[in-house]
Short mmCIF file of the C-alpha atoms (twelve columns), coordinates in Angstrom:
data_MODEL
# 
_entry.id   MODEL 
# 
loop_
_atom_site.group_PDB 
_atom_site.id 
_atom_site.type_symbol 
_atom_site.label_atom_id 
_atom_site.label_alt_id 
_atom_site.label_comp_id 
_atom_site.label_asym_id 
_atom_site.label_seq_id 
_atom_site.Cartn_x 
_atom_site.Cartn_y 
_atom_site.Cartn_z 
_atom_site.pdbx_PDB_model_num 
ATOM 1   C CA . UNK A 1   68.036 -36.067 94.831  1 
ATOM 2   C CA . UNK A 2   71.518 -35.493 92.940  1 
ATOM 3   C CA . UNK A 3   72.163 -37.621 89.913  1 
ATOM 4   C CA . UNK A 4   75.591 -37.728 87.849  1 
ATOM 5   C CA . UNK A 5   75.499 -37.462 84.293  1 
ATOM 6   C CA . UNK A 6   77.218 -40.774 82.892  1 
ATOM 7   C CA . UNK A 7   80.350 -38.750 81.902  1 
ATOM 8   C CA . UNK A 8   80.659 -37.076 85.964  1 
ATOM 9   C CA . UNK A 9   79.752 -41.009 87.000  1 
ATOM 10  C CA . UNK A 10  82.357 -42.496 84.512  1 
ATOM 11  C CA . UNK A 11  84.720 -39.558 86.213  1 
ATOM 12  C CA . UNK A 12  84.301 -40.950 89.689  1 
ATOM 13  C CA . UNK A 13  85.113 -44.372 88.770  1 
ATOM 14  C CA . UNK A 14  88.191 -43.652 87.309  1 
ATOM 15  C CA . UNK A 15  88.818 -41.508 90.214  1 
ATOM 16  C CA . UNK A 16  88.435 -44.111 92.494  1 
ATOM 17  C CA . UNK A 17  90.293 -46.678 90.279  1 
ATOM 18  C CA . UNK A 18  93.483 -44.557 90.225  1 
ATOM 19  C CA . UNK A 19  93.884 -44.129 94.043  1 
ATOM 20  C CA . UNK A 20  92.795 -48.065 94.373  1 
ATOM 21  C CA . UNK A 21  89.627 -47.419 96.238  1 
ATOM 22  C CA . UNK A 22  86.746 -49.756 96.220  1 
ATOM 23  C CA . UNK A 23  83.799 -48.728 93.963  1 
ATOM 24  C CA . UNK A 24  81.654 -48.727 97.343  1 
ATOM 25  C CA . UNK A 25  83.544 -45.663 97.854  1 
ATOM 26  C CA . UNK A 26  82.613 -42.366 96.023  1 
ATOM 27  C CA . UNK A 27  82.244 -38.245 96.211  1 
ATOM 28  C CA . UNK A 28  81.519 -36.346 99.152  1 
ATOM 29  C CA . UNK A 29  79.515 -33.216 97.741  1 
ATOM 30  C CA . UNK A 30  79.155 -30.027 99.907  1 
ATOM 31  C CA . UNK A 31  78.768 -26.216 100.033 1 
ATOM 32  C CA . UNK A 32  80.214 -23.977 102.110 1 
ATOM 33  C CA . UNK A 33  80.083 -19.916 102.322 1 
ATOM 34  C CA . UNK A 34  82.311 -18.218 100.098 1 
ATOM 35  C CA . UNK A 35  83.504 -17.121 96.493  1 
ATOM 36  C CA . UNK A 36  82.620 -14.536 94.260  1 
ATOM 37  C CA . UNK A 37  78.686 -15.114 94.445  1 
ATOM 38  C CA . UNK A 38  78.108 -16.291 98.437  1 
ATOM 39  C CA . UNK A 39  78.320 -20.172 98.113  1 
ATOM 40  C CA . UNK A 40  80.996 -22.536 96.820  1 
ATOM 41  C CA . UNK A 41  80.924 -26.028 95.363  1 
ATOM 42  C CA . UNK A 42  83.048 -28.690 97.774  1 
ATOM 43  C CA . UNK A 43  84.148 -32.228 96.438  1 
ATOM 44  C CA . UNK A 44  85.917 -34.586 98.257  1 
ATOM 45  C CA . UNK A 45  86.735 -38.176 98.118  1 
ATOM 46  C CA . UNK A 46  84.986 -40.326 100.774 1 
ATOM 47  C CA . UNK A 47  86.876 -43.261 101.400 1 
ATOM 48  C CA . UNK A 48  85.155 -44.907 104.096 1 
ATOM 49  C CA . UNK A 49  82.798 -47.203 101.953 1 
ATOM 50  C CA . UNK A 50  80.838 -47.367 105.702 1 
ATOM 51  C CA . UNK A 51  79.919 -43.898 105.388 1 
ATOM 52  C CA . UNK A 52  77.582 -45.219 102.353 1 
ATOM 53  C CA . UNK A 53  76.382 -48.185 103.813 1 
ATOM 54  C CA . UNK A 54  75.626 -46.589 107.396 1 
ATOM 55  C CA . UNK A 55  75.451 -42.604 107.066 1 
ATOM 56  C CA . UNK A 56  75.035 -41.014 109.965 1 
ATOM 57  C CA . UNK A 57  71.772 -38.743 110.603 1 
ATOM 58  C CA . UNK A 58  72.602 -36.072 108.797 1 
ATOM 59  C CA . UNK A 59  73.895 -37.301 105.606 1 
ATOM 60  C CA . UNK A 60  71.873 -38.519 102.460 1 
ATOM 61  C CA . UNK A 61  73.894 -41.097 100.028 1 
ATOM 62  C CA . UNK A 62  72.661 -41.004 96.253  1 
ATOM 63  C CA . UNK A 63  73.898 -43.819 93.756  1 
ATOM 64  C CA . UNK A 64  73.322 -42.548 90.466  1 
ATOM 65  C CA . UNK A 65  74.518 -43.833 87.247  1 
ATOM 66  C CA . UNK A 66  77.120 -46.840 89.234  1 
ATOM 67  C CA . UNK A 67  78.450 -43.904 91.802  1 
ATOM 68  C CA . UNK A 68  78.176 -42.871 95.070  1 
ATOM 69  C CA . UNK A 69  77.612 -39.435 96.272  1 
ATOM 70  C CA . UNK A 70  77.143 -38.761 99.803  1 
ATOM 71  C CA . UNK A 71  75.859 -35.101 101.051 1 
ATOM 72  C CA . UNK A 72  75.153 -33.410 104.277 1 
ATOM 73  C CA . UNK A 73  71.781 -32.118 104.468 1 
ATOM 74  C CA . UNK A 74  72.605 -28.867 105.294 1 
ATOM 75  C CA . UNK A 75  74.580 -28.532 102.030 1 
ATOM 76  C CA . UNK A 76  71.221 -30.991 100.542 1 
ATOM 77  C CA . UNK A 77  69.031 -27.616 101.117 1 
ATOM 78  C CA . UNK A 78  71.117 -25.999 98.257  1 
ATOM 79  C CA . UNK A 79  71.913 -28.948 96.148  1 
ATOM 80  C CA . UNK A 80  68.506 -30.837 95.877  1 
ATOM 81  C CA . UNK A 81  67.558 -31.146 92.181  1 
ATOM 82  C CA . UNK A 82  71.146 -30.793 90.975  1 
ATOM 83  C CA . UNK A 83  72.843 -32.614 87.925  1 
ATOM 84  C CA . UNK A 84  76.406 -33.018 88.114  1 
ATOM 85  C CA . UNK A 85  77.904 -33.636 84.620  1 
ATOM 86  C CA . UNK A 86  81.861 -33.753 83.985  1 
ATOM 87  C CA . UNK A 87  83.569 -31.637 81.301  1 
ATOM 88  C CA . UNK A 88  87.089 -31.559 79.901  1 
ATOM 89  C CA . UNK A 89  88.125 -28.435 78.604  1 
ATOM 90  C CA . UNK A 90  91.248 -26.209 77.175  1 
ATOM 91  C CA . UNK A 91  92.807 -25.171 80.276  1 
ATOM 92  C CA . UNK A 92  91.898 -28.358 82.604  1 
ATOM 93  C CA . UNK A 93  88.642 -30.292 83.321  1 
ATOM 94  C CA . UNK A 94  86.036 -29.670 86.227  1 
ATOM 95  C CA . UNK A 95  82.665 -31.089 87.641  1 
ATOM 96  C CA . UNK A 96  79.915 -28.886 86.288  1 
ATOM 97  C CA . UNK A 97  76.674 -28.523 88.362  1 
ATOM 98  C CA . UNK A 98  73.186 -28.289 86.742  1 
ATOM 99  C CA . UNK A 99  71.554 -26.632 90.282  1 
ATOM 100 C CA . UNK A 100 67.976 -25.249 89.824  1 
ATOM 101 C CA . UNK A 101 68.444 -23.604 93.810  1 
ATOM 102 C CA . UNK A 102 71.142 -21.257 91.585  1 
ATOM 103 C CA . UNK A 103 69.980 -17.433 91.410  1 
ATOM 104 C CA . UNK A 104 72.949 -16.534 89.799  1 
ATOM 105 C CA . UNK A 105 76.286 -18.507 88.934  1 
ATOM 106 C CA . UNK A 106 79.986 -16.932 88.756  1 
ATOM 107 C CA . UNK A 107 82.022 -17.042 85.386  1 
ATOM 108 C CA . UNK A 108 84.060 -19.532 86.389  1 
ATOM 109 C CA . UNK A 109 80.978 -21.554 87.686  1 
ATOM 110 C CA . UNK A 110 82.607 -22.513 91.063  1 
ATOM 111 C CA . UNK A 111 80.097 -20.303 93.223  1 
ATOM 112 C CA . UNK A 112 76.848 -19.629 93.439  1 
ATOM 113 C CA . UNK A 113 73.939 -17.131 95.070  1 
ATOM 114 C CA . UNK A 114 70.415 -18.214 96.055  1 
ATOM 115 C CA . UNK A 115 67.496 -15.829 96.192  1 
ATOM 116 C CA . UNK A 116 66.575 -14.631 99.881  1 
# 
């Protein structure tokens, strides 16, 4: 599972409140191969409140804390467990993941590597 602190859930409202989205809308969450440690966080608005409702085979929707994530499983492999929390800080603001699949996590805390 992936759960959203209150503050990350509170984030995607307002999210989806300033682009006028319904709240059966939400975050698309996803890794993909790259930065300075071998994975990369993805987030992405999903729009198509359908994908939640019906997701196709290979995607898993979790509703945690009033908002919808939805996930590819591939990308579920490395995320499982995680806690997403939201923090605002000096030079901007950011998602901020909680993974226990994490070996090691870059300084900017964008990327990732996983044991072999």
């Amino acid at each position: 599972a992936i759960t959203l602190t209150e503050r990350a859930a509170d984030r995607v409202k307002e999210i989806l409140r300033a682009r006028e989205l319904p709240e059966t809308a939400g975050l698309r969450f996803a890794i993909k191969g790259g930065g300075c440690s071998g994975f990369e966080y993805q987030v992405d608005l999903e729009t198509n409140p359908r994908k939640f409702d019906m997701p196709k085979r290979h995607e898993r929707v979790f509703v945690s804390n009033g908002a919808r994530v939805l996930v590819d499983k591939k990308s579920l492999l490395f995320l499982d467990g995680t806690e997403i929390d939201f923090e605002q800080r000096d030079f901007g603001h950011a998602f901020v993941y909680k993974n226990p699949n994490a070996a090691g996590i870059c300084g900017c805390g964008t990327s990732f590597s996983v044991l072999p």
